[in-house]
NUTI-697188 format. One record per residue (C-alpha): x, y, z; residue number from 1; residue in three letters. Coordinates in steps of 0.25 Angstrom, whole numbers, plus 5000, padded with zeros to 4 digits. Layout:
NUTI-697188
<mimar xx="X" yy="Y" zz="Z" kolvo="NUM" rokol="Ala"/>
...
***
This chain:
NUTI-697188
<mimar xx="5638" yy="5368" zz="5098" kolvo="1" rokol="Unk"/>
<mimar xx="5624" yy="5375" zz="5098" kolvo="2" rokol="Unk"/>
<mimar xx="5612" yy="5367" zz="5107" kolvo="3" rokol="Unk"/>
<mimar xx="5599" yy="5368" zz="5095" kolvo="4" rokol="Unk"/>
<mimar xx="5591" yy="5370" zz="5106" kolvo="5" rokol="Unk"/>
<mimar xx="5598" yy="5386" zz="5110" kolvo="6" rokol="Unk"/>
<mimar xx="5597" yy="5389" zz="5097" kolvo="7" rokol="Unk"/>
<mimar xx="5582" yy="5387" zz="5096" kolvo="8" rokol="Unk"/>
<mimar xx="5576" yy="5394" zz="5107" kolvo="9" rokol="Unk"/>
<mimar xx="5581" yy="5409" zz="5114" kolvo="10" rokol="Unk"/>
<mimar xx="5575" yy="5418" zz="5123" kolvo="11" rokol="Unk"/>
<mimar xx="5575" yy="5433" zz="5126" kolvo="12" rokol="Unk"/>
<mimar xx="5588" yy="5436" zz="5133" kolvo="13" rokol="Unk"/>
<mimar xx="5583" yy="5438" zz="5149" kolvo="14" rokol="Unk"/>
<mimar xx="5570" yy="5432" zz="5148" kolvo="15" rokol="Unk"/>
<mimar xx="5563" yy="5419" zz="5144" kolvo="16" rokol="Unk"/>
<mimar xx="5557" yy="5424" zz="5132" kolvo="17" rokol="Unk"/>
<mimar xx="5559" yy="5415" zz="5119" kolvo="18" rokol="Unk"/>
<mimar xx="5564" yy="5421" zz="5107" kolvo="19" rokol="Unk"/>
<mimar xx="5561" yy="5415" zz="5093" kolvo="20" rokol="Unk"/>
<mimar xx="5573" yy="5409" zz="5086" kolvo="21" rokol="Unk"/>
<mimar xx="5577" yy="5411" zz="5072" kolvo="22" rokol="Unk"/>
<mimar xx="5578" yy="5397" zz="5064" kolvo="23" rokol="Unk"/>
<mimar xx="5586" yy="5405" zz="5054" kolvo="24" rokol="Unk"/>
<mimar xx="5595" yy="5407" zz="5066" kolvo="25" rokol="Unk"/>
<mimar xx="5596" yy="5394" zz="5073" kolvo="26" rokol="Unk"/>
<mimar xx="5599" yy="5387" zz="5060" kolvo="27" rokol="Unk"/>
<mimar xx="5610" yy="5396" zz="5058" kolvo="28" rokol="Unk"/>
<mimar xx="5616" yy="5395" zz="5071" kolvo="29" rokol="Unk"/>
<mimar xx="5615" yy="5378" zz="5069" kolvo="30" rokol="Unk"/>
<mimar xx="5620" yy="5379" zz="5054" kolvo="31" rokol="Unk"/>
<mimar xx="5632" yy="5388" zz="5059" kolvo="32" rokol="Unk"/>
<mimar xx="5636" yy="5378" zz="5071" kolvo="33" rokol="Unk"/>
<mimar xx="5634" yy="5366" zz="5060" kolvo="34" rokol="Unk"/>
<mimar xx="5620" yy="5360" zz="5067" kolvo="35" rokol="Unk"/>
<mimar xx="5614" yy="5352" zz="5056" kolvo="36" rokol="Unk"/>
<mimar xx="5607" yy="5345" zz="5065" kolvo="37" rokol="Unk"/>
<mimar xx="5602" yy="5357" zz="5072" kolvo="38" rokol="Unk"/>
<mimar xx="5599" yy="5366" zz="5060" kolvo="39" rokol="Unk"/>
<mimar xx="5589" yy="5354" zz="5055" kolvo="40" rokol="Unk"/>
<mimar xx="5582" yy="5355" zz="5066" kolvo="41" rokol="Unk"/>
<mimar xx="5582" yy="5370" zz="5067" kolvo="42" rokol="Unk"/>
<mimar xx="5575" yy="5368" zz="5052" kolvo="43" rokol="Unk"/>
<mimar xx="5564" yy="5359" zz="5055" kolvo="44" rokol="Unk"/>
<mimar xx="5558" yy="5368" zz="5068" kolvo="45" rokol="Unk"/>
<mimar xx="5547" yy="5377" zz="5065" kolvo="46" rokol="Unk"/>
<mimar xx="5549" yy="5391" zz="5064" kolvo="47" rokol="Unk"/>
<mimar xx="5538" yy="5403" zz="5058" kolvo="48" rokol="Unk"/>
<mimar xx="5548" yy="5416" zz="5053" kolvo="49" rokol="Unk"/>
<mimar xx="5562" yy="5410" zz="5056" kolvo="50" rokol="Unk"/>
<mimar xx="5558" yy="5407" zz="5071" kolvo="51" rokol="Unk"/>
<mimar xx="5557" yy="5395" zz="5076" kolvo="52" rokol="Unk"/>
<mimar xx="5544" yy="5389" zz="5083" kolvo="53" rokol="Unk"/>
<mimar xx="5547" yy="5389" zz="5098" kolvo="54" rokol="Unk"/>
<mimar xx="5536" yy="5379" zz="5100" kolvo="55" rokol="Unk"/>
<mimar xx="5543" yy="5369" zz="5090" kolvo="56" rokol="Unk"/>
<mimar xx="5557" yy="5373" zz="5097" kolvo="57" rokol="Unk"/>
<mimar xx="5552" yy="5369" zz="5108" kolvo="58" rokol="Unk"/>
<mimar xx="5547" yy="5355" zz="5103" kolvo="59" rokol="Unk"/>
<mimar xx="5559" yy="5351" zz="5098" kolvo="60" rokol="Unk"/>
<mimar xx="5568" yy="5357" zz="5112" kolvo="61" rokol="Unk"/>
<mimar xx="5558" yy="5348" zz="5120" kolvo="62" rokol="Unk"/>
<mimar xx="5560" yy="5335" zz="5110" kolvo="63" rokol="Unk"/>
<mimar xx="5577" yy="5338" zz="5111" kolvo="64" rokol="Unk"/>
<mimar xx="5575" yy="5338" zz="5127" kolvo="65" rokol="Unk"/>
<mimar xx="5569" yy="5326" zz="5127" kolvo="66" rokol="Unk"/>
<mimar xx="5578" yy="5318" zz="5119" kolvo="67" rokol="Unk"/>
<mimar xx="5588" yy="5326" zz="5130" kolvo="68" rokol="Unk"/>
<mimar xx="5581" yy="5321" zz="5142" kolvo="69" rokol="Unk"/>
<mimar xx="5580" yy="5306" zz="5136" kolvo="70" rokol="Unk"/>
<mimar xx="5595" yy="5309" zz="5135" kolvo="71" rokol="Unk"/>
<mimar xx="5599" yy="5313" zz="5149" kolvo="72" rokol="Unk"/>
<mimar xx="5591" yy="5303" zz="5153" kolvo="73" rokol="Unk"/>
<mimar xx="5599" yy="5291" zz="5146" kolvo="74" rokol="Unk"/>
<mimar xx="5612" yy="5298" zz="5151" kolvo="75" rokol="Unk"/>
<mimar xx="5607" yy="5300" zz="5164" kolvo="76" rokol="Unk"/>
<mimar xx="5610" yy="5315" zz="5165" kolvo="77" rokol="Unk"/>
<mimar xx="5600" yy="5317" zz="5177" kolvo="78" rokol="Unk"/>
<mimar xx="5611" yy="5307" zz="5184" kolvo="79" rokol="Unk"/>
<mimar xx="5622" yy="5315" zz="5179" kolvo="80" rokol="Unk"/>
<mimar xx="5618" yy="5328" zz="5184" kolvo="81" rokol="Unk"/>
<mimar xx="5612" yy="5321" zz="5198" kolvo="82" rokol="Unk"/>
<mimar xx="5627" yy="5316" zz="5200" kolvo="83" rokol="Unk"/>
<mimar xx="5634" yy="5328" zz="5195" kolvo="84" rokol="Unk"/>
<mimar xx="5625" yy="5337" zz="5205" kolvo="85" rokol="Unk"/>
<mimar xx="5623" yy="5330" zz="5216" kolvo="86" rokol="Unk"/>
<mimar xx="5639" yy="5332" zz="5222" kolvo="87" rokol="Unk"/>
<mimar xx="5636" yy="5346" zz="5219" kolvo="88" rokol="Unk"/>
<mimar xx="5623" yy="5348" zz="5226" kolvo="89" rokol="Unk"/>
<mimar xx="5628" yy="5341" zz="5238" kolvo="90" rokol="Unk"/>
<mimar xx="5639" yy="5352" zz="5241" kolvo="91" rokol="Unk"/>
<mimar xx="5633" yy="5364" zz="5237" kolvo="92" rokol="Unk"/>
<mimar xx="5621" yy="5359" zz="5248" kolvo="93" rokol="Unk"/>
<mimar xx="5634" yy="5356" zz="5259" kolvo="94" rokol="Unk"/>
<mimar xx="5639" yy="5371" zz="5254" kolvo="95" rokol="Unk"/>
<mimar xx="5625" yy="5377" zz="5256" kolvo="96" rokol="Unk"/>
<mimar xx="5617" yy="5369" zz="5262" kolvo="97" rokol="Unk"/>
<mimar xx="5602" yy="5373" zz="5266" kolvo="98" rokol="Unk"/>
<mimar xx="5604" yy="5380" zz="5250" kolvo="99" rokol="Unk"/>
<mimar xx="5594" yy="5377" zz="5239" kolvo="100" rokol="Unk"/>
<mimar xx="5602" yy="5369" zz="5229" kolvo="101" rokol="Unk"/>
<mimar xx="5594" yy="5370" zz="5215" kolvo="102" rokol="Unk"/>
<mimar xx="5600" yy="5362" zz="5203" kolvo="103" rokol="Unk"/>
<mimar xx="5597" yy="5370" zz="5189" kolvo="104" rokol="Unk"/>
<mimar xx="5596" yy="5364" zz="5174" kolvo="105" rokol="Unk"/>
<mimar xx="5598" yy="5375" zz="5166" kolvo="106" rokol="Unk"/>
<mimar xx="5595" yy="5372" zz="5152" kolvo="107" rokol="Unk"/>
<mimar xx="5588" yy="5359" zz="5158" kolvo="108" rokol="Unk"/>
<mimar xx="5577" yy="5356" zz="5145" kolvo="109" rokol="Unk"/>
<mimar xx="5566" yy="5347" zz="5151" kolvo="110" rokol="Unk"/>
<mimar xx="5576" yy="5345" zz="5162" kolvo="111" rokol="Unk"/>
<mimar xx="5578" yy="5332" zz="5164" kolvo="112" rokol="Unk"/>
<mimar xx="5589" yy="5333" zz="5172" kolvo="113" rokol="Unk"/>
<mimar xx="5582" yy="5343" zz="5181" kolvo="114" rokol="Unk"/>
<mimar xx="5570" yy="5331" zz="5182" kolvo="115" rokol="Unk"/>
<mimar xx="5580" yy="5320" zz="5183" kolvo="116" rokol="Unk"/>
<mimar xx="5587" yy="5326" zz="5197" kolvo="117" rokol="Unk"/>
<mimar xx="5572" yy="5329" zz="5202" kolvo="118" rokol="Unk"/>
<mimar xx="5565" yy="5314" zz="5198" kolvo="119" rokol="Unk"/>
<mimar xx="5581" yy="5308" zz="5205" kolvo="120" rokol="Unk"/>
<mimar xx="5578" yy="5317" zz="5217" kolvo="121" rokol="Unk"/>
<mimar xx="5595" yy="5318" zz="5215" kolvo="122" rokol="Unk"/>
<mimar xx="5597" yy="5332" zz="5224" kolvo="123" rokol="Unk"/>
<mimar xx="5586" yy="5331" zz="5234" kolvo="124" rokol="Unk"/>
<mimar xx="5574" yy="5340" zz="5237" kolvo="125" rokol="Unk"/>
<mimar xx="5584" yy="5351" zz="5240" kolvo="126" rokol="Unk"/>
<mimar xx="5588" yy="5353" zz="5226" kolvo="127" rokol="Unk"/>
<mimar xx="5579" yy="5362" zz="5215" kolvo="128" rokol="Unk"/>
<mimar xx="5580" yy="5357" zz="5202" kolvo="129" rokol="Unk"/>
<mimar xx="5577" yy="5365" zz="5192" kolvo="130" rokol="Unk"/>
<mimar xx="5578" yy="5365" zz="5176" kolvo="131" rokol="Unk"/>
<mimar xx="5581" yy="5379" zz="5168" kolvo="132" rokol="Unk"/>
<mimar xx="5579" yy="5379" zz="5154" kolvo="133" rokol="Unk"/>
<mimar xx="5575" yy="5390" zz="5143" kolvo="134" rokol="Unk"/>
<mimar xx="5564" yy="5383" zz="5137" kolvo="135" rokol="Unk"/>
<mimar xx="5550" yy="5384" zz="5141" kolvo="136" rokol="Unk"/>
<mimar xx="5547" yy="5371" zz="5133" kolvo="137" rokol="Unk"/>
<mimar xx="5557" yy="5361" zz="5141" kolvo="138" rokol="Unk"/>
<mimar xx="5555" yy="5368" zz="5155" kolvo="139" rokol="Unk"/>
<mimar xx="5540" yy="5365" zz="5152" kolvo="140" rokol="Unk"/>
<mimar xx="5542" yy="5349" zz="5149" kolvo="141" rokol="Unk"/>
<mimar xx="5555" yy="5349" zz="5161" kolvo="142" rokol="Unk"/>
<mimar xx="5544" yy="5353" zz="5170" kolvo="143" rokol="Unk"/>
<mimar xx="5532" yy="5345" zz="5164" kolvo="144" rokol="Unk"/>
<mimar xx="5542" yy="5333" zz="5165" kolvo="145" rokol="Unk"/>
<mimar xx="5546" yy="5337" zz="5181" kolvo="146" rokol="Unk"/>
<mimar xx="5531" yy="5338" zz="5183" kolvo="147" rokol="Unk"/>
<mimar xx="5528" yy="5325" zz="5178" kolvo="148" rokol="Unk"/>
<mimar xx="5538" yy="5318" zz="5185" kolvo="149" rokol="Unk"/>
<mimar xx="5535" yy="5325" zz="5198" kolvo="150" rokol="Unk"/>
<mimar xx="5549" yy="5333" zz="5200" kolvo="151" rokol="Unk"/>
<mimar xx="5554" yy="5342" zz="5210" kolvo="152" rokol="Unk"/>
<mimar xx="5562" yy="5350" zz="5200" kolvo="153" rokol="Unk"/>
<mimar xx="5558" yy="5364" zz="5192" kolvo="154" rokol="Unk"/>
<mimar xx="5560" yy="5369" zz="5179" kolvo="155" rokol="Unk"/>
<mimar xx="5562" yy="5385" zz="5175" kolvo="156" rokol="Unk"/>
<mimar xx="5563" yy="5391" zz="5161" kolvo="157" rokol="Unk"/>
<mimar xx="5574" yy="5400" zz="5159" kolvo="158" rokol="Unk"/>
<mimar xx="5582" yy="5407" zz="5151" kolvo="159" rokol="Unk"/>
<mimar xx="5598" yy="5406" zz="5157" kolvo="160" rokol="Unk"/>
<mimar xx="5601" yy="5419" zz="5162" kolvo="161" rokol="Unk"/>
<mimar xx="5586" yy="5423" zz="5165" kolvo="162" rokol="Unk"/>
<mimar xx="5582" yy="5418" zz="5179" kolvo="163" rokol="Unk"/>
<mimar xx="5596" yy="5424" zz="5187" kolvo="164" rokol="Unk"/>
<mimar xx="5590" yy="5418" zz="5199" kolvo="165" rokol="Unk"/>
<mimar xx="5595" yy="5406" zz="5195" kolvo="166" rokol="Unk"/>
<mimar xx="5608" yy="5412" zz="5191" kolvo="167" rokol="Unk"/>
<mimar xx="5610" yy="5416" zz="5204" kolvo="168" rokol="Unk"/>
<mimar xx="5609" yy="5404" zz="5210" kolvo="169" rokol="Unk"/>
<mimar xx="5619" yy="5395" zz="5202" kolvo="170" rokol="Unk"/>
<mimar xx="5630" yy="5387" zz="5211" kolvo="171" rokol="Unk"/>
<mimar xx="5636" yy="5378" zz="5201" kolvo="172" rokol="Unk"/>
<mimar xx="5636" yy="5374" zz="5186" kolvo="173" rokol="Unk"/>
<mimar xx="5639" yy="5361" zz="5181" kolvo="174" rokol="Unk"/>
<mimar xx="5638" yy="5356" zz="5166" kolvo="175" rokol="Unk"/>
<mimar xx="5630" yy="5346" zz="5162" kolvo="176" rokol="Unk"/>
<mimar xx="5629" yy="5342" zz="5149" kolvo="177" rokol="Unk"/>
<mimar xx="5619" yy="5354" zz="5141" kolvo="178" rokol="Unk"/>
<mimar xx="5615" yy="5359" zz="5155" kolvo="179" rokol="Unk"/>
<mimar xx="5620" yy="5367" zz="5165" kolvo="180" rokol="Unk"/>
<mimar xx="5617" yy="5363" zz="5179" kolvo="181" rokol="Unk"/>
<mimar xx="5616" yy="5374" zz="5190" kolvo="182" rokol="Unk"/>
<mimar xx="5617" yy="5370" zz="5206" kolvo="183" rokol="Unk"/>
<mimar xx="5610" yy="5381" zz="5213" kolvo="184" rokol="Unk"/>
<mimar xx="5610" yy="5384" zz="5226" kolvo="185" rokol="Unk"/>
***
């Protein structure tokens, strides 16, 4: 199954830099995997020469992540992942104790998840939470909303594969739902 929103946005291959996208090219890649739903979409966004506005892209990512949030909200994802981590947490800390422990959203959106485990204090001070996504609209609203609740948590626009410091760091990988969770430590 393609996700609309990988098909609408790209970025130069070791950097950050945002590339314009083909409607043609989208609508074909939607059409092909039987996206009705998608394709209309697709047709209704903006675009000057065949190339999508990145501005109206954006807008419409931003409204999608929104209706996510309210989502992971209703289902208590936050509470979900608190649980699911926690265990995990607790016996990497026993295995290196004293050891910064950071857990990482990669592909986060407005990171709700991320705000949710700050706002529940779930890990304690000695956790780093931090959101990772490729778009420069949602980090800017993920840390907007983290700044208006007064979070201890941060959130970084990258492209997967460009910041190898991260990389290095990696413990663990669980699944959860879209997202990839990362335990660092």
């Amino acid at each position: 199954m393609i996700e609309l929103s990988d098909l609408l946005v790209a970025y130069e291959p070791g950097t950050s830099n945002r590339l314009p996208v083909r409607r043609s090219e989208v609508l074909e890649r939607l059409r092909e995997a039987g996206d009705k739903r998608g394709a209309k979409i697709v047709e209704q966004l903006p675009s000057q020469n065949d190339v999508l506005d990145p501005v109206a892209v954006d807008s419409v990512l931003l409204r999608a992540h929104g209706e996510l949030q309210r989502l992971s909200e209703e289902h208590r994802h936050g509470q979900r992942v608190a649980r699911l981590l926690s265990p995990l947490l607790r016996s990497i800390t026993e295995w290196t104790p004293g050891e910064p422990l950071w857990v990482v959203d990669i592909g986060c959106g407005l990171g709700y998840v991320i705000r949710y485990l700050a706002a529940s204090r779930s890990f304690g001070r000695d956790v780093e939470l931090v959101g990772v996504d490729q778009n420069a609209a949602l980090i800017a609203e993920a840390r907007r909303l983290a700044a208006d609740e007064r979070l201890r948590c941060r959130f970084v626009v990258a492209v997967l594969g460009v910041r190898p410091q991260l990389a290095e760091r990696f413990v663990q990988m669980l699944g959860s739902d879209s997202a990839r969770w990362t335990v660092m430590s």
